[in-house]
C-alpha positions, -999 to +999 in steps of 0.1 A: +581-592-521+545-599-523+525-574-507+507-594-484+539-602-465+546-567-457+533-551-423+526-521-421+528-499-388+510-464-381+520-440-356+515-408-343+478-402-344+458-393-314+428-424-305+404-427-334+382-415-310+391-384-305+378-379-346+404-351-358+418-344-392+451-363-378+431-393-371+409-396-403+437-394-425+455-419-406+420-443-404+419-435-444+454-447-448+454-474-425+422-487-444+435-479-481+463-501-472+446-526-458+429-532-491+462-532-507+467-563-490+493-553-459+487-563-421+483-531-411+488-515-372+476-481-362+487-470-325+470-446-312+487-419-289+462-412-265+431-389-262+425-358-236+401-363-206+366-359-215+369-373-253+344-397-243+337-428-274+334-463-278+359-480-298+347-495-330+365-528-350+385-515-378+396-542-408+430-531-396+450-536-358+443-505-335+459-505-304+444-474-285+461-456-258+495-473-268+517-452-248+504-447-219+533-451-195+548-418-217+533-390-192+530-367-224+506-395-236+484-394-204+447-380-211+452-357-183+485-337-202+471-340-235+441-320-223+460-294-200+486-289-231+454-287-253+474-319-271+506-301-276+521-327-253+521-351-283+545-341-300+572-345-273+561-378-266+591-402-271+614-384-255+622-401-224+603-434-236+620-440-269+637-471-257+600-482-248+584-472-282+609-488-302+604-521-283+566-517-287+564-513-323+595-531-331+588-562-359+573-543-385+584-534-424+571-498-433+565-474-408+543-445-417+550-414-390+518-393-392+537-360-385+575-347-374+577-351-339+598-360-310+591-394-317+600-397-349+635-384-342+644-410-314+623-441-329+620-433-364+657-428-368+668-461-350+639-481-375+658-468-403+693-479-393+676-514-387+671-516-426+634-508-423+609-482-448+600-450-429+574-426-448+572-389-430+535-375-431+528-344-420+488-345-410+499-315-386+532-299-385+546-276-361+565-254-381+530-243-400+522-230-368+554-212-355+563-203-387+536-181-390+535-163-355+560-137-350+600-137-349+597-154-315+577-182-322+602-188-357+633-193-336+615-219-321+607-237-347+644-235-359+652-249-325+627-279-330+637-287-371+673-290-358+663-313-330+642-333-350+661-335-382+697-327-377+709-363-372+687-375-405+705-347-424+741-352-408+742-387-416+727-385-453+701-409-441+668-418-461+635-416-457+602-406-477+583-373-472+547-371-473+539-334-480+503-319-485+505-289-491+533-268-512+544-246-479+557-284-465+571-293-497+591-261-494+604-265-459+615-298-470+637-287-494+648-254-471+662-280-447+683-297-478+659-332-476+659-345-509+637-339-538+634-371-550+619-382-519+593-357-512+561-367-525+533-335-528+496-358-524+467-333-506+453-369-491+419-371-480+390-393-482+363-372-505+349-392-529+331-363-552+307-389-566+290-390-532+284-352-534+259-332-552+255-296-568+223-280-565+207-252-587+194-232-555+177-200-557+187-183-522+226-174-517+234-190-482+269-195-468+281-225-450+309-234-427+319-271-421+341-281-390+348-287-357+336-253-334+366-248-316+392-220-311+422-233-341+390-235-364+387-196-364+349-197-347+361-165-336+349-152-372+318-170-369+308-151-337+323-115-354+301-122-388+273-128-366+274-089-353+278-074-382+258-091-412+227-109-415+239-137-440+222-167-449+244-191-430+247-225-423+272-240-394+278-275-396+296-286-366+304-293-330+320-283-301+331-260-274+320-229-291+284-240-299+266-228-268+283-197-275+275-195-313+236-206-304+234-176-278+248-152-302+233-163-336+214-136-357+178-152-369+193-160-407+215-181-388+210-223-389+233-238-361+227-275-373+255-292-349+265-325-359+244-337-389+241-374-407+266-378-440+234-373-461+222-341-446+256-326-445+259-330-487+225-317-493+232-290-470+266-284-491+251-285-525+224-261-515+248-235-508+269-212-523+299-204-508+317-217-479+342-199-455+372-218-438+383-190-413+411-214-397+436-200-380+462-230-395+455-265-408+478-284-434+448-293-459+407-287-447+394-319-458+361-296-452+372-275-480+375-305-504+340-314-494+332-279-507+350-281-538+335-312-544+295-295-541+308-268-560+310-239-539+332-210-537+361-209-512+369-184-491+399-194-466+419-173-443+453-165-462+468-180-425+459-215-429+484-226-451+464-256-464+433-238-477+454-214-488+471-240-512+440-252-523+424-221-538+462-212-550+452-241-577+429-230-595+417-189-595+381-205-599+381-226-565+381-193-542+404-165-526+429-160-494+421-132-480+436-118-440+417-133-412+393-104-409+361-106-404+351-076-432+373-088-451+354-125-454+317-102-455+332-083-483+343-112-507+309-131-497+287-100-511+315-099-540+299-135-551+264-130-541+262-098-563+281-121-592+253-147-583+224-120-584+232-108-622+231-144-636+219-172-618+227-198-646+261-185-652+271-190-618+256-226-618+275-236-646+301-225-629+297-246-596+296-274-620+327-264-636+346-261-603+337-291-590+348-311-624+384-293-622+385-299-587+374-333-592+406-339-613+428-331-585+416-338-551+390-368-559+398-396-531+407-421-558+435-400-576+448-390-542+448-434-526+464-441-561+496-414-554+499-425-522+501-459-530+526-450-556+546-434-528+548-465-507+559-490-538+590-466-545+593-463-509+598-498-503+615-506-536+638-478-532+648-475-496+650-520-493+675-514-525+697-481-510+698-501-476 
């Protein structure tokens, strides 16, 4: 079939407006695919009250807001639940949904929810491709929290997936990061159709290295509680680092009250200044509580710095677990981060070239496995043998 006849459909994403990790990767893919030659339609889910922002043109469909007689989808929930109203959205309205995005060929599902149960299912039994991203999973979360929070998460994988894994139906798993590609296969989905791609949009060639003479620290994100600013405001009392915080959010008046004079609160920044701040520092700290990649951390990679992640976040963790010279887990501990941080500044201290050479060295192997183009051309893999495979099994 020639691509330009398929259509594409992308769900599960809050509004593009509300700018998350969920939402670039699914702008990313939405775009990559685009270029690929489908029709492509994104549907957002919503966005909590106060996310304020004009909606741009994209070179692909967006329909904003798309379910918004789903109370779960309603700006005032999302924001109450702090957006953990998405993922039950569907589950009165699936009839609704399905009738909504009914017409398409591939469906890409940005993450395992509620919705992808009740609609997703039904789109498979109708003969069409379903790919299962995982931009944000809820088992990464509960998994991680206590004995509690695990039984949970058993309750929700059985709601969610018990009828795909009764029936022996198919459908294609997007995984980023090895803990999902492991839960996959827990749950008895099958290997052939899991697909391990850490997607993101970090081009490296657009990011620079620098040679600089003071050690400095950076941290890259969003200032908000999930992010771990927590450590931010605990580093603050008890070290006078060299750091650089890239970011906003709620925590910002906080961080600027606080903020030891070696401190540079920069907010939001242009593209440009964010990569020369990057590639004039030295290490950067992703303090996370939990995220399934830290596109952030890429960005690092890709200026050469030295990662240090807490050993919580399953995504950064699974980064630095690829290579020993991309950075370290260590417990989400504030003396814990200070401790590896003077580690590489007393490393940096006894040779200054060494330790540039090897910046330049990380970024090159880093390069080789998270570069923008090598991650577009698995995914697009992933989509040809999803279509190929599931429009012959069907």
């Amino acid at each position: 079939m020639p691509r330009g006849q398929l259509k594409l459909a992308i769900i599960g994403s809050m509004n593009l407006e509300f700018a998350g990790g969920g939402e670039e990767n699914a702008k990313d893919i939405a775009e990559l695919f685009t270029h690929q030659g489908y029709e492509v339609t994104l549907f957002g889910a919503g966005i909590p009250r106060g996310y304020d922002g004009k909606i741009k043109k994209y070179d692909f469909n967006y329909v904003p807001s798309a379910f918004s007689f789903d109370v779960m989808a309603s700006n005032t929930v999302l924001k109450v639940s702090h957006i953990l109203s998405m993922g039950l959205i569907g589950i009165y309205t699936y009839k609704q949904i399905y009738e909504k995005i009914r017409g398409f060929d591939v469906y890409y599902f940005i993450s395992p929810t509620i919705m992808f149960r009740t609609v997703g299912y039904r789109l498979i039994k109708d003969g069409k491709t379903v790919i299962l991203g995982n931009h944000g999973t809820f088992f990464e979360v509960l998994d991680t929290l206590g004995a509690l929070s695990k039984a949970y998460s058993r309750i929700l994988t059985k709601l969610i997936f018990n009828k795909f894994l009764k029936t022996g139906i198919k459908f294609f798993i997007h995984t980023q990061n090895k803990f999902q590609s492991q839960y996959y296969r827990k749950i008895k989905c099958s290997s052939d159709y899991i697909r391990e791609i850490p997607y993101n949009n970090v081009q490296f060639k657009n990011y620079g290295c620098f040679d600089n003479d003071e050690f400095s620290v950076v941290y890259l994100g969003r200032l908000m509680e999930s992010k771990g600013v927590d450590m931010l405001l605990a580093l603050e009392k008890i070290s006078d680092l060299n750091l650089h915080i890239i970011g906003k959010g709620p925590y910002l008046d906080k961080l600027i009250k606080m903020k030891n004079e070696n401190t540079v609160i920069h907010g939001y920044v242009s593209n440009e200044e964010k990569v020369r701040l990057l590639a004039g520092s030295d290490v950067m700290i992703v303090p996370s509580i939990n995220e399934s990649l830290s596109i952030s951390a890429i960005e690092g990679l890709a200026s050469g710095l030295y990662l240090i992640v807490s050993s919580t976040s399953m995504g950064p963790r699974y980064i630095v677990r690829q290579d020993n010279i991309f950075g370290v887990a260590v417990p989400r501990n504030p003396k814990m981060f200070l401790k590896e941080i003077e580690r590489v500044k007393a490393i940096k201290e006894r040779n200054k070239t060494d330790y540039y050479r090897e910046k330049m060295l990380r970024r090159e192997i880093a390069g080789k496995m998270f570069d923008a183009n090598i991650v577009d051309n698995q995914l697009i893999e992933l989509f040809n043998d999803a279509v190929s495979k599931l429009k012959n099994s069907n």
